[in-house]
C-alpha positions as MATLAB code, in Angstrom:
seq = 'XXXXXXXXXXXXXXXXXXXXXXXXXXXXXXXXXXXXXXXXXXXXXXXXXXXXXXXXXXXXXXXXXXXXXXXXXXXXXXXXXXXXXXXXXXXXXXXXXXXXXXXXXXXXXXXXXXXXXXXXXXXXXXXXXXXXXXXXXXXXXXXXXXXXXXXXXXXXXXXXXXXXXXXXXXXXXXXXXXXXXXXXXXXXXXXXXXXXXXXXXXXXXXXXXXXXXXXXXXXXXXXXXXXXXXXXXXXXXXXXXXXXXXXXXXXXXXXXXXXXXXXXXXXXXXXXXXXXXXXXXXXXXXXXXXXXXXXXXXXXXXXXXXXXXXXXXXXXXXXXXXXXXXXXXXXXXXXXXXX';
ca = [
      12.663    0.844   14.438;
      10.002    2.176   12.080;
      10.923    4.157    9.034;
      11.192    7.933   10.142;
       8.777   10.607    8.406;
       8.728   14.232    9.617;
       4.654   14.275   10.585;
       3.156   18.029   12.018;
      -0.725   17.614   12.757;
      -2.387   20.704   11.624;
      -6.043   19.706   12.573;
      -8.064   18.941   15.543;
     -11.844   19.096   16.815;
     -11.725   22.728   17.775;
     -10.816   24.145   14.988;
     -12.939   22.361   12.871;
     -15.490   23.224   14.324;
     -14.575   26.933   13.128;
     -14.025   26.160    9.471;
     -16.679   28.016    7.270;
     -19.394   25.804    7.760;
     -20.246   26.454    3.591;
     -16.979   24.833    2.894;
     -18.239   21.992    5.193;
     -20.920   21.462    3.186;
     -19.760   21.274   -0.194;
     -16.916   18.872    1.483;
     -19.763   16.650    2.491;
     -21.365   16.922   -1.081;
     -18.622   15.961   -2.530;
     -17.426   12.873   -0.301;
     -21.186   11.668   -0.803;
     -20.390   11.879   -4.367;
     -17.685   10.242   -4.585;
     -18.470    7.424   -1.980;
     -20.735    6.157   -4.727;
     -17.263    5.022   -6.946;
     -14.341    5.309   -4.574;
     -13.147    2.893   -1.859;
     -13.485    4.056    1.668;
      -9.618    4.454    2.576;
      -9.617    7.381   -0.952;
     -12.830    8.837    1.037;
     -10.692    9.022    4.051;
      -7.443   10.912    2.200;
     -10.184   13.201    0.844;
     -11.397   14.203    3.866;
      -8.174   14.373    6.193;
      -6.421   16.544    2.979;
      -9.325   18.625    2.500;
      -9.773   19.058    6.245;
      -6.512   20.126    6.791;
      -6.467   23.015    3.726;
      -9.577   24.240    5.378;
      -7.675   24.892    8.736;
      -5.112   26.174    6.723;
      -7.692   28.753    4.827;
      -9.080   29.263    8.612;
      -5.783   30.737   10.295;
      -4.419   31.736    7.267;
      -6.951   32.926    5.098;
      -9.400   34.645    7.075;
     -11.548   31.365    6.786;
     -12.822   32.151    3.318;
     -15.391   30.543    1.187;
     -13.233   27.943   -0.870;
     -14.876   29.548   -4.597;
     -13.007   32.734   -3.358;
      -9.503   31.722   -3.117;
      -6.876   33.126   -4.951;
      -4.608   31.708   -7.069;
      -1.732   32.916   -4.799;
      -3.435   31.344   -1.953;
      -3.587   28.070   -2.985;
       0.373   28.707   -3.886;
       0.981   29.831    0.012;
      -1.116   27.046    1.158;
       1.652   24.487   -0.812;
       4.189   26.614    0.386;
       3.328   26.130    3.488;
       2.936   22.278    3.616;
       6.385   21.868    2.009;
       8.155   24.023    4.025;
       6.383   24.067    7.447;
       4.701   20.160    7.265;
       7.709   19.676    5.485;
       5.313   17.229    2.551;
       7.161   14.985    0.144;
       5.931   14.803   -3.203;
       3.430   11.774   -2.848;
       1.219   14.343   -0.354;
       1.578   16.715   -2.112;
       0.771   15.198   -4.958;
      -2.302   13.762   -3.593;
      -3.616   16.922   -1.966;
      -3.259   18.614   -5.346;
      -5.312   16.313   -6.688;
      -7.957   16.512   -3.858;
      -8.230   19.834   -4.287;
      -8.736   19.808   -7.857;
     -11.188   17.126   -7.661;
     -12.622   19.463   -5.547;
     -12.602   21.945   -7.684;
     -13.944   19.807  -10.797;
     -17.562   18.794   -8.218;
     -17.759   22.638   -7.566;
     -17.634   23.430  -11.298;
     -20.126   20.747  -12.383;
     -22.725   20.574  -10.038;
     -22.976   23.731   -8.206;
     -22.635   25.998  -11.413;
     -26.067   27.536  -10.798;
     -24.965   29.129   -7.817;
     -20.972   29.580   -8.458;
     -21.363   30.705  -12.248;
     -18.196   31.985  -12.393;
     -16.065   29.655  -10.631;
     -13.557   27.355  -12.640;
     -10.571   24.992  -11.474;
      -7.208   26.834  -11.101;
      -5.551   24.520   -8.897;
      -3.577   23.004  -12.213;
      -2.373   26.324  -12.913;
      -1.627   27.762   -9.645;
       0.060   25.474   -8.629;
       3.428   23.858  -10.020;
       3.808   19.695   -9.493;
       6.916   18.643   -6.959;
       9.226   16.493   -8.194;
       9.008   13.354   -7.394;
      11.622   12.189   -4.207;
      12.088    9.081   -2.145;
      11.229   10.001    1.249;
      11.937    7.289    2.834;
      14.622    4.738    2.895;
      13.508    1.359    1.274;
      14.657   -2.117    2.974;
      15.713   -4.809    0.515;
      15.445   -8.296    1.738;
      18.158  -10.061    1.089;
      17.092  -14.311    0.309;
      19.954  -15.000    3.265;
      17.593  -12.738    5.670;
      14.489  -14.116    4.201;
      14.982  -17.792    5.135;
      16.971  -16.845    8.198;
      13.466  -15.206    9.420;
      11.430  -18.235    9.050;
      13.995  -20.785   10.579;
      14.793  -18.292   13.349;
      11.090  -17.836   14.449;
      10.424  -21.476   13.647;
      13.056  -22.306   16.369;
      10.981  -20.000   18.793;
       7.815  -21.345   17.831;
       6.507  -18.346   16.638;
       4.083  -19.912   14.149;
       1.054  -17.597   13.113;
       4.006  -15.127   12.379;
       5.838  -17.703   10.133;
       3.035  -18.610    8.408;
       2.006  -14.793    8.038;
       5.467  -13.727    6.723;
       5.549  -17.080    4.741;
       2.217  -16.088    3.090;
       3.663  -12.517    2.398;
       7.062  -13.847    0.862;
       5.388  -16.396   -1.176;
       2.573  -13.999   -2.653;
       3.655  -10.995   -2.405;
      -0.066   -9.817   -1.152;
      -0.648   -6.577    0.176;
      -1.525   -5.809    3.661;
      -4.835   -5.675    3.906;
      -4.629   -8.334    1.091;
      -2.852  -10.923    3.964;
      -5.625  -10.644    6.572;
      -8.411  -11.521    4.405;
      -7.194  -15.013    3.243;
      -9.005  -17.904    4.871;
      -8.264  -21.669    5.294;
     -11.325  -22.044    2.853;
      -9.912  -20.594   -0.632;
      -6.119  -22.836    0.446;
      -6.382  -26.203   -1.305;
      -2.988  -27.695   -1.197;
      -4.053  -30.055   -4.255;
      -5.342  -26.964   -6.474;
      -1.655  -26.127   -8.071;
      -0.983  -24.031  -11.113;
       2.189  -22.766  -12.689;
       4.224  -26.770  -12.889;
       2.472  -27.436   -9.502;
       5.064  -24.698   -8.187;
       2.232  -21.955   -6.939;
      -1.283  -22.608   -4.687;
      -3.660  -20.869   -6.704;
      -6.714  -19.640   -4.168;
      -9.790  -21.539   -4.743;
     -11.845  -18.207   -4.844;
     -10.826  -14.880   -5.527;
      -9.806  -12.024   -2.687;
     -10.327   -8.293   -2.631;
      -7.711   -6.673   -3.660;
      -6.588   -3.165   -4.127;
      -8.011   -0.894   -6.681;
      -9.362    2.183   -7.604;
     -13.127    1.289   -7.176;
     -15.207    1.049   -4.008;
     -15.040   -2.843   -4.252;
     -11.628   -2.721   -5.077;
     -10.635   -5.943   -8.191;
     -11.242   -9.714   -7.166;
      -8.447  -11.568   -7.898;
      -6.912  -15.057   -7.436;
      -3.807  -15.239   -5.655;
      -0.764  -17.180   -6.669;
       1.618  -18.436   -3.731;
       4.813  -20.338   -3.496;
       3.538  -23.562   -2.409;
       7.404  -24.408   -0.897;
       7.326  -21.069    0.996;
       4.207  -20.894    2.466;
       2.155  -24.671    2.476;
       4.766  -26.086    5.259;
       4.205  -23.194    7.736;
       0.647  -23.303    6.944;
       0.400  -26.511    8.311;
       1.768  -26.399   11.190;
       0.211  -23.141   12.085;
      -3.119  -24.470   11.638;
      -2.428  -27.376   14.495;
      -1.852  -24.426   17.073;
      -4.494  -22.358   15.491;
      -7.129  -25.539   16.100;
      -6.407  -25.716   19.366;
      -6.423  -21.521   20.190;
      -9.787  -21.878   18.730;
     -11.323  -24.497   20.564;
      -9.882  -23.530   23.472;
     -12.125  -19.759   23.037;
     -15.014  -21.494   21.866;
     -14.915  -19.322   18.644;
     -15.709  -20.339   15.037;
     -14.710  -18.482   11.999;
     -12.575  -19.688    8.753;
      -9.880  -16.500    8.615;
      -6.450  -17.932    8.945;
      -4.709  -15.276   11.113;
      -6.403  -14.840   14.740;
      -5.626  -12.850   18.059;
      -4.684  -14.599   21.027;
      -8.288  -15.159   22.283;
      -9.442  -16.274   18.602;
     -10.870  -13.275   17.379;
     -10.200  -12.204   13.983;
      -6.361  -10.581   13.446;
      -6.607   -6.827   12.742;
      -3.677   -4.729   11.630;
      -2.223   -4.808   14.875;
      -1.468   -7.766   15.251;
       0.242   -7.653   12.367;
       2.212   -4.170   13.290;
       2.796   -6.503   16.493;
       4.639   -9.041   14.535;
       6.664   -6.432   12.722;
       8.303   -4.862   15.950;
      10.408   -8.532   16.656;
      11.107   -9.107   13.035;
      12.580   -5.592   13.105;
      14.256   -6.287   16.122;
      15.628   -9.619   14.770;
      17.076   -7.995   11.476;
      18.070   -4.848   13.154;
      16.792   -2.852   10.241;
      13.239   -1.522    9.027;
      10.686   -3.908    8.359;
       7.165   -3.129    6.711;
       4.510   -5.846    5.045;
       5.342   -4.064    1.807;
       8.886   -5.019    1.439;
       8.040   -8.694    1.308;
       6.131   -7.535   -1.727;
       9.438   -5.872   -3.514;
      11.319   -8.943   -2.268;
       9.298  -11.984   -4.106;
       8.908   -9.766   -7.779;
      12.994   -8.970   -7.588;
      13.901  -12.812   -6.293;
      11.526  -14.112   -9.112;
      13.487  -11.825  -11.512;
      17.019  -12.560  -10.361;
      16.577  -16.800  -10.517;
      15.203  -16.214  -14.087;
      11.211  -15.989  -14.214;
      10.009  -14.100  -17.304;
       8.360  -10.681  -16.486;
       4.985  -11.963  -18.238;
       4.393  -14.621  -15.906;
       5.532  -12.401  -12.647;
       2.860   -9.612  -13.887;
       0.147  -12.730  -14.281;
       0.796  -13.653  -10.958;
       0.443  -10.222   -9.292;
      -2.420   -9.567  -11.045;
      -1.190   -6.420  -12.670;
      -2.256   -4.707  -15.609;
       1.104   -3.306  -16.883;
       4.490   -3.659  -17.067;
       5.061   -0.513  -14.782;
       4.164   -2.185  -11.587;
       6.842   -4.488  -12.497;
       9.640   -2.165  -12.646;
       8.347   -0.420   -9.662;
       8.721   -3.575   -7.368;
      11.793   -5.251   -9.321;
      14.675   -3.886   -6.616;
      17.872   -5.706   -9.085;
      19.937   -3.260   -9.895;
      21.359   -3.314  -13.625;
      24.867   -4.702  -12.256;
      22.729   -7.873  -10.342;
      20.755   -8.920  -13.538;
      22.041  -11.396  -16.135;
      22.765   -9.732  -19.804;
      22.660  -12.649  -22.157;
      23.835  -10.100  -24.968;
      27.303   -9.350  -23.020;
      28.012  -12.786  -24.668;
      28.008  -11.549  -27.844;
      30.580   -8.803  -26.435;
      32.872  -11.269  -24.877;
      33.025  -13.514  -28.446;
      33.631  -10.618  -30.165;
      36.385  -10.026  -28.042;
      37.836  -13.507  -27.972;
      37.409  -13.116  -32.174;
      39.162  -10.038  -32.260;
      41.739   -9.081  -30.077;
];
């Protein structure tokens, strides 16, 4: 029961093949360019976003050299996405911003041959207001530890200890299938003796090719329990398929987990709580159950390695009504004093 997005492909071999092979070019320029900063998945949204204006400018634009483009093209061509591809603000948002990155590459390096060409994308083009597209699931803490005991109980324990690892970190994605059994010390505690901290540090994500290294911080009551007991089964998976290798989650033969797996593991806990489940939602659900039992923001920034308090308000889902105003007291004495 994945969450439900309106998706329209717009690109395919063929006709890229008959996109002006100039624009091509300075496409490829500029993904070298950037590849020398930017990690490969922001390569990847460059290309698909600039691939798919291209076929736009192809059918739609007599397949024009990008330098020649109107500003009221590039106002059809958003026209188009939002009301044909039927784009939320986050894509469109993004291939704005591809485009005048773009634009920016065109202007600085290839001003010898495009003298007069400057960036209009800014000012042809008006920003989308921001929307929720889709609907966000909020773990409840009932659901939470109802998931663990529930696939305890069917012995389902790589998945435990993955969604135990999740809940008690808050990791990304990506983030989960890079820890391995070497950086977990159960004796290196931080925090009271409350959270693991990892013995080395983990790519995480960020806006550089290599991403920032960071510790991670995990519930050791959450996750070191599951752990355990997943690494008895995982021992004997390995030996079993004569394979050697230090990551914690594996595939059935002992290969390395890939993001399938994962997506595999989704599907029953989906089907268990009869709602939407993503990875991400375990990372809303430890920042807001942190908040509600009373952890200062500080030290819940700290531990997700952020850099600002905005990532905290982002991922804290406790509504004003939910939170604990110490200040009402003074209302209520007031009150008592007064009336």
């Amino acid at each position: 029961m994945p969450r439900q997005t309106f998706k329209k492909l717009t690109t395919n071999d063929e006709l890229i093949s008959k996109v002006n092979k100039k624009n091509i070019s300075l496409m490829e320029g500029f993904l070298k360019e950037k590849s020398i900063r930017c990690a490969e998945l922001t390569i990847k949204n460059y290309r698909s976003d600039l691939l798919i204006f291209f076929v736009w400018v192809l059918e739609y634009c007599e397949n024009k050299l990008f330098t020649d483009i109107r500003k009221i093209e590039f106002s059809n061509f958003f026209s188009y996405a939002t009301e044909t591809m039927q784009w939320g603000s986050a894509k469109f948002a993004r291939t704005k911003s591809t485009l005048s990155s773009f634009s920016n590459f065109i202007e600085k390096f290839y001003d010898d041959v495009y003298p007069e060409f400057r960036n209009i994308i800014l000012r042809a083009v008006d920003s989308m207001p921001k929307e929720v597209r889709r609907e966000k699931t909020i773990l409840t803490e009932e659901q939470v530890w109802d998931l663990l005991r529930h696939f305890s109980e069917k012995k389902e324990y790589q998945l435990v200890c993955w969604l135990s690892l999740a809940i008690g970190s808050g990791a990304r994605f990506a983030e989960l299938l890079r820890f391995t059994t070497d950086i977990i010390d159960e004796n290196n505690l931080v925090f009271n003796d409350i959270f693991l901290e990892t013995t080395q540090t983990i790519k995480t994500k960020g806006r550089t090719k290599s991403g920032k290294m960071l510790k991670k911080y995990i519930i050791k009551d959450i996750f070191l329990p599951h752990y355990e007991r997943w690494l008895i089964e995982r021992q004997k998976i390995m030996l079993k398929n004569g394979k050697e290798h230090n990551f914690i989650f594996i595939k059935k033969n002992g290969d390395i987990a890939k993001g399938s797996t994962v997506r595999s593991w989704c599907v029953k806990i989906e089907k268990y709580l009869e709602m939407p489940f993503y990875p991400h939602c375990s990372r809303h659900f430890i920042v807001t159950y942190l908040s509600r039992i009373g952890i200062n923001a500080d030290l819940i920034i700290e531990l997700m390695g952020w850099s600002s308090v905005e990532m905290y308000k982002i991922y804290n889902d406790l509504s004003a009504k939910d939170r604990e105003w110490k200040d009402l007291d003074k209302l209520k004495d007031s009150l008592d004093n007064d009336i």
